[in-house]
Every structure is written in structure tokens, then in C-alpha cells.
C-alpha distance (Angstrom), angle and dihedral (degrees) to the residues before:
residue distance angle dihedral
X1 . . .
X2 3.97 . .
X3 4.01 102.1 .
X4 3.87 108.4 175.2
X5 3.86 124.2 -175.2
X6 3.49 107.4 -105.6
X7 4.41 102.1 -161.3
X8 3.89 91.7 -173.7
X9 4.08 84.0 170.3
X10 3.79 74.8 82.9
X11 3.68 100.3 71.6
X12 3.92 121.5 -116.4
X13 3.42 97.9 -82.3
X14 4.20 89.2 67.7
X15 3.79 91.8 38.3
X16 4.26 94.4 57.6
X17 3.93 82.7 48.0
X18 3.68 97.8 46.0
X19 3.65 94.2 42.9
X20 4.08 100.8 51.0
X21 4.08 88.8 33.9
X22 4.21 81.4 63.3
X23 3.96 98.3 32.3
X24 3.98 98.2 43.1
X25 4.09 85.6 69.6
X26 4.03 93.2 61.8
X27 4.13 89.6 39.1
X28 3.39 114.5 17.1
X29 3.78 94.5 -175.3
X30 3.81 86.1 72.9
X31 3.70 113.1 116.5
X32 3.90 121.8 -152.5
X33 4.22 83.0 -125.7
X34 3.99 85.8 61.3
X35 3.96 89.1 45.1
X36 3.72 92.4 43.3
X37 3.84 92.1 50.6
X38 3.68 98.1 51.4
X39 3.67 96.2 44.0
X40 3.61 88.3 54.3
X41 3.76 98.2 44.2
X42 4.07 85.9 47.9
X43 4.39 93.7 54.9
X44 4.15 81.8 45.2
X45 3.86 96.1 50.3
X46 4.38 88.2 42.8
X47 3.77 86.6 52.3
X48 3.66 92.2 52.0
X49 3.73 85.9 53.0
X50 3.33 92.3 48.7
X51 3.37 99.9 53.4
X52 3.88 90.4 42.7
X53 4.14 80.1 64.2
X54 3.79 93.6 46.3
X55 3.67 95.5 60.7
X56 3.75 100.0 35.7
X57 3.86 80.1 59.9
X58 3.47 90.6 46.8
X59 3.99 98.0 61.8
X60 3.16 88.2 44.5
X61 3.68 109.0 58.2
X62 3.96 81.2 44.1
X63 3.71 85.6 52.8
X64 3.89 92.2 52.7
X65 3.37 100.8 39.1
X66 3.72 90.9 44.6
X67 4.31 92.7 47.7
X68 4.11 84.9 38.0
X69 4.06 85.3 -133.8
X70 3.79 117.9 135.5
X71 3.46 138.0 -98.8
X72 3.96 129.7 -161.2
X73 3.88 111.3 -156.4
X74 3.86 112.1 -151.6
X75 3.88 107.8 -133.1
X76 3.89 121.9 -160.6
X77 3.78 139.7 77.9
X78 3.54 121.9 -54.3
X79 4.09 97.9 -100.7
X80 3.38 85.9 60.6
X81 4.06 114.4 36.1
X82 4.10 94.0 36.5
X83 4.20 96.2 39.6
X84 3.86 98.0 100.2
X85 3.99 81.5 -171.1
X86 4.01 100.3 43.1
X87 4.26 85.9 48.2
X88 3.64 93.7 36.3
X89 3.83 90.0 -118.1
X90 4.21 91.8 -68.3
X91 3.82 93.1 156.3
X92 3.80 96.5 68.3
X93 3.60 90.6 39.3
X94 3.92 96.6 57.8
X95 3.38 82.4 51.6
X96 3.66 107.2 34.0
X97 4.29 89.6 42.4
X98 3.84 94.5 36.5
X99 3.83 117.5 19.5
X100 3.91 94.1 -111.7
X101 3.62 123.0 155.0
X102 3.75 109.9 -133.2
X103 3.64 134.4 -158.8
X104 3.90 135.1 -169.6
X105 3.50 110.5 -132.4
X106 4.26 88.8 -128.6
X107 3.74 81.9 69.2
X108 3.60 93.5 70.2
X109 3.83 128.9 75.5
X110 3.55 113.2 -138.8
X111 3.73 104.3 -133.3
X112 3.61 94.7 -154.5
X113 3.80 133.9 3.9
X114 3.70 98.3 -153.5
X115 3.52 103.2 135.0
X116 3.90 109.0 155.7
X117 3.67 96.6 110.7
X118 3.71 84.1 65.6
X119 3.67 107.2 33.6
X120 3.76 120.5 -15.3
X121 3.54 101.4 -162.0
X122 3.90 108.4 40.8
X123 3.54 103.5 170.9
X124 3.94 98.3 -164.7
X125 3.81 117.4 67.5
X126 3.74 92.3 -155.1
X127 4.09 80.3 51.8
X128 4.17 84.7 59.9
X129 3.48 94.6 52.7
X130 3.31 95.9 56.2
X131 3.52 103.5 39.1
X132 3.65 88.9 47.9
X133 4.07 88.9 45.3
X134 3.61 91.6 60.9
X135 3.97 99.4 40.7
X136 4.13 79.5 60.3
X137 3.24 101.5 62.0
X138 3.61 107.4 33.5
X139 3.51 94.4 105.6
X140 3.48 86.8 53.0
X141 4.12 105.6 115.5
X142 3.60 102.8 -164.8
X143 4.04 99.9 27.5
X144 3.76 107.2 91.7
X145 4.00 127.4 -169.9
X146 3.44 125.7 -117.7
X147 4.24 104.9 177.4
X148 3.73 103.8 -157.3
X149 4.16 112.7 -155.5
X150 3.55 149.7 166.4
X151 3.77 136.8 -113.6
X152 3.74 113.7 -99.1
X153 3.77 92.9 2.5
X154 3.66 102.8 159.2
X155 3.74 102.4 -158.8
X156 3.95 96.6 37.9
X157 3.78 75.9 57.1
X158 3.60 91.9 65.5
X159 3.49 99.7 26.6
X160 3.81 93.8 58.7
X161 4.26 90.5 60.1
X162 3.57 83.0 70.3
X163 3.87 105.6 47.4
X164 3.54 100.2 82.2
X165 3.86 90.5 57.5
X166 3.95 89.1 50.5
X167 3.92 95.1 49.3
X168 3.50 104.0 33.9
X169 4.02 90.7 -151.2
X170 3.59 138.7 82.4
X171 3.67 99.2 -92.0
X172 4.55 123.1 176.1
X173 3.53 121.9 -107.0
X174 4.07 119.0 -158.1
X175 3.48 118.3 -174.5
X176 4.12 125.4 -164.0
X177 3.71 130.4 -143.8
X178 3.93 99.7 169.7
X179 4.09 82.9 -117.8
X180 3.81 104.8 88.9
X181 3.65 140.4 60.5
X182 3.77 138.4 -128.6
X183 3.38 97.1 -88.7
X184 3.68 110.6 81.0
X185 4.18 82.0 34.8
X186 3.53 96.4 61.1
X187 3.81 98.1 40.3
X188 4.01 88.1 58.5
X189 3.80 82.9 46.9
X190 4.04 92.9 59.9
X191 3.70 90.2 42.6
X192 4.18 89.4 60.9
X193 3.37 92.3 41.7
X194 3.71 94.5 49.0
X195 3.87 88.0 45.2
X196 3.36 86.3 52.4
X197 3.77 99.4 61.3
X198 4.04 93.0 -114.6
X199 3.56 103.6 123.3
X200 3.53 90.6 48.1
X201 4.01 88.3 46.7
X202 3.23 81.5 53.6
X203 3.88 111.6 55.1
X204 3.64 86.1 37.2
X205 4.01 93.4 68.5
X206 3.48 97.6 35.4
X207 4.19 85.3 49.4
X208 3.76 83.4 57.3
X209 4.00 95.5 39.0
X210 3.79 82.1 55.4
X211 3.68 98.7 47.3
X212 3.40 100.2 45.4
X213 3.84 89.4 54.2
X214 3.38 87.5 61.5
């Protein structure tokens, strides 16, 4: 397994270097043009994706702001919020077990990363994104936060002290040790939502739904 560290902090120009400096000793025929071209062709395919992501989220925070349903956004690096395994699959069961629209935080693009007002020397760039994430969407009625971490995860740790600044709402915060099971996740889920008004949101439209079927 050939695992080279990628500092792309450094700018492009360092990364292409870096990369064929460590490849060109397992296949010396490599050239730095070949390297070069696949790095580039790589960032243009993950842009693609990313914009894919972008506009998915787009329709539907129209869609739910439009419908006036609710939406719970699930805040935290990657490992964490897309691992169906390390978050014992709680995305599809919020909305499988409770009709909730979820959202990964990756879906969202982060309008601007100014966050000084909240901490003006965040040291973690995965720490900016989510900081800046949440101070987004805090005026965001019917998006709610759900900040998905890790046992013993030092920088979460940190991070988290400076959450309730960015949001400026009371927001849930699960946090995994690979030990426990659903249950005692999901029943702090259905207290949030509940403090949240959703349930009642809920009933309420499908009271009307049902009446005006009638």
C-alpha cells in the first residue's frame, strides 16, 4: 500500500513535485507530466462532486423551506457523519423512524469562512468548516444541528466549546465509542426533536392533510 503525504497547504505546484519525487522510486518510468496530469484531472473530478453536493443541497433547502418541514443537518467530520458503521447508521433512522430530512454537513457550501468573531485562530481547517458551517445556518428556522463526534477526540473536544457561539441555538451532540447501541442514541434523538417542536409540526400538517381530504 503506497500512502504518500499529500501537504496540499503547499499549493499545487509542491504537491506534483512531492507526489512524483515519492512515486518515481516504485516506477521509475513515471514522468512528472503523467503525475501532473492525474493530479489535476483528480481536483477537477472532486470539484464536480462537489458541486454535484452543492446543488442537491440546494433543492433541498428550497424544498424545505418551501413545504415548511424540518431538516436536521449532521455536523462533524467526515469519519464520523458519513461512517454508517462508526454512527450506527443514525441518518436513515431519523429519517426512516421519524420522517426527518437529513443532511451531511459536506453537502453544504460554506459561503464564507470568516470565523474570527468566533475564534480567530482555529488551528484545524476541518475545525473552520465546521465552525463556519454552523454560523451559516443559524438563522436557519427549520434546519436543526445534530454535531456527530467521537470518544476521546481531542480537537472535537475543543472545537465543540465554540459551537454554541457559532449557532446561536441549542443544537444535540452524539458522541460514538464503537461500544453502544442505537437505543440510548435514538431516544436522545426524539427528545431534540420533541424539544424542537417537530413532532408537533408534524401532527399538525398531517391533521390538516387529513382534514382537507375530507
Amino acid at each position: 500500500i503506497l500512502m504518500p503525504k499529500v501537504e496540499l497547504r503547499e499549493g499545487d505546484v509542491f504537491v506534483v513535485k512531492d507526489l512524483h519525487r515519492y512515486f518515481v522510486k516504485y516506477f521509475p518510468e513515471l514522468t512528472k507530466a503523467d503525475v501532473e496530469r492525474a493530479y489535476y484531472r483528480g481536483k477537477e473530478e472532486l470539484e464536480r462532486f462537489r458541486t454535484s453536493l452543492y446543488s442537491l443541497y440546494a433543492e433541498a433547502l428550497e424544498e424545505i423551506e418551501k413545504s415548511g418541514r424540518e431538516a436536521i443537518i449532521l455536523v462533524g467530520r467526515p469519519y464520523n457523519v458519513n461512517d454508517r458503521g462508526v454512527n450506527l447508521n443514525i441518518a436513515s433512522k431519523l429519517r426512516d423512524l421519524y420522517g426527518v430530512n437529513v443532511v451531511p454537513m459536506d453537502a453544504i457550501e460554506v459561503m464564507d469562512d470568516n470565523i474570527d468573531d468566533i475564534h480567530y485562530n482555529m488551528f484545524w481547517g476541518y475545525g473552520r468548516r465546521i465552525l463556519a458551517t454552523l454560523k451559516q445556518i443559524r438563522n436557519s428556522k427549520n434546519i436543526h444541528i445534530i454535531y456527530i463526534t467521537n470518544f476521546q477526540c481531542g480537537p472535537d473536544s475543543y472545537i465543540k466549546h465554540f459551537a454554541p457561539t457559532a449557532v446561536g441555538k441549542s443544537y444535540l451532540t452524539l458522541q460514538f465509542d464503537g461500544h453502544g447501541n442505537d437505543a440510548g442514541m435514538l431516544t436522545r434523538c426524539e427528545a431534540y426533536l420533541d424539544s424542537k417542536g417537530v413532532f408537533r409540526k408534524q401532527k399538525s400538517k398531517a391533521n390538516n392533510t387529513e382534514a382537507a381530504q375530507r
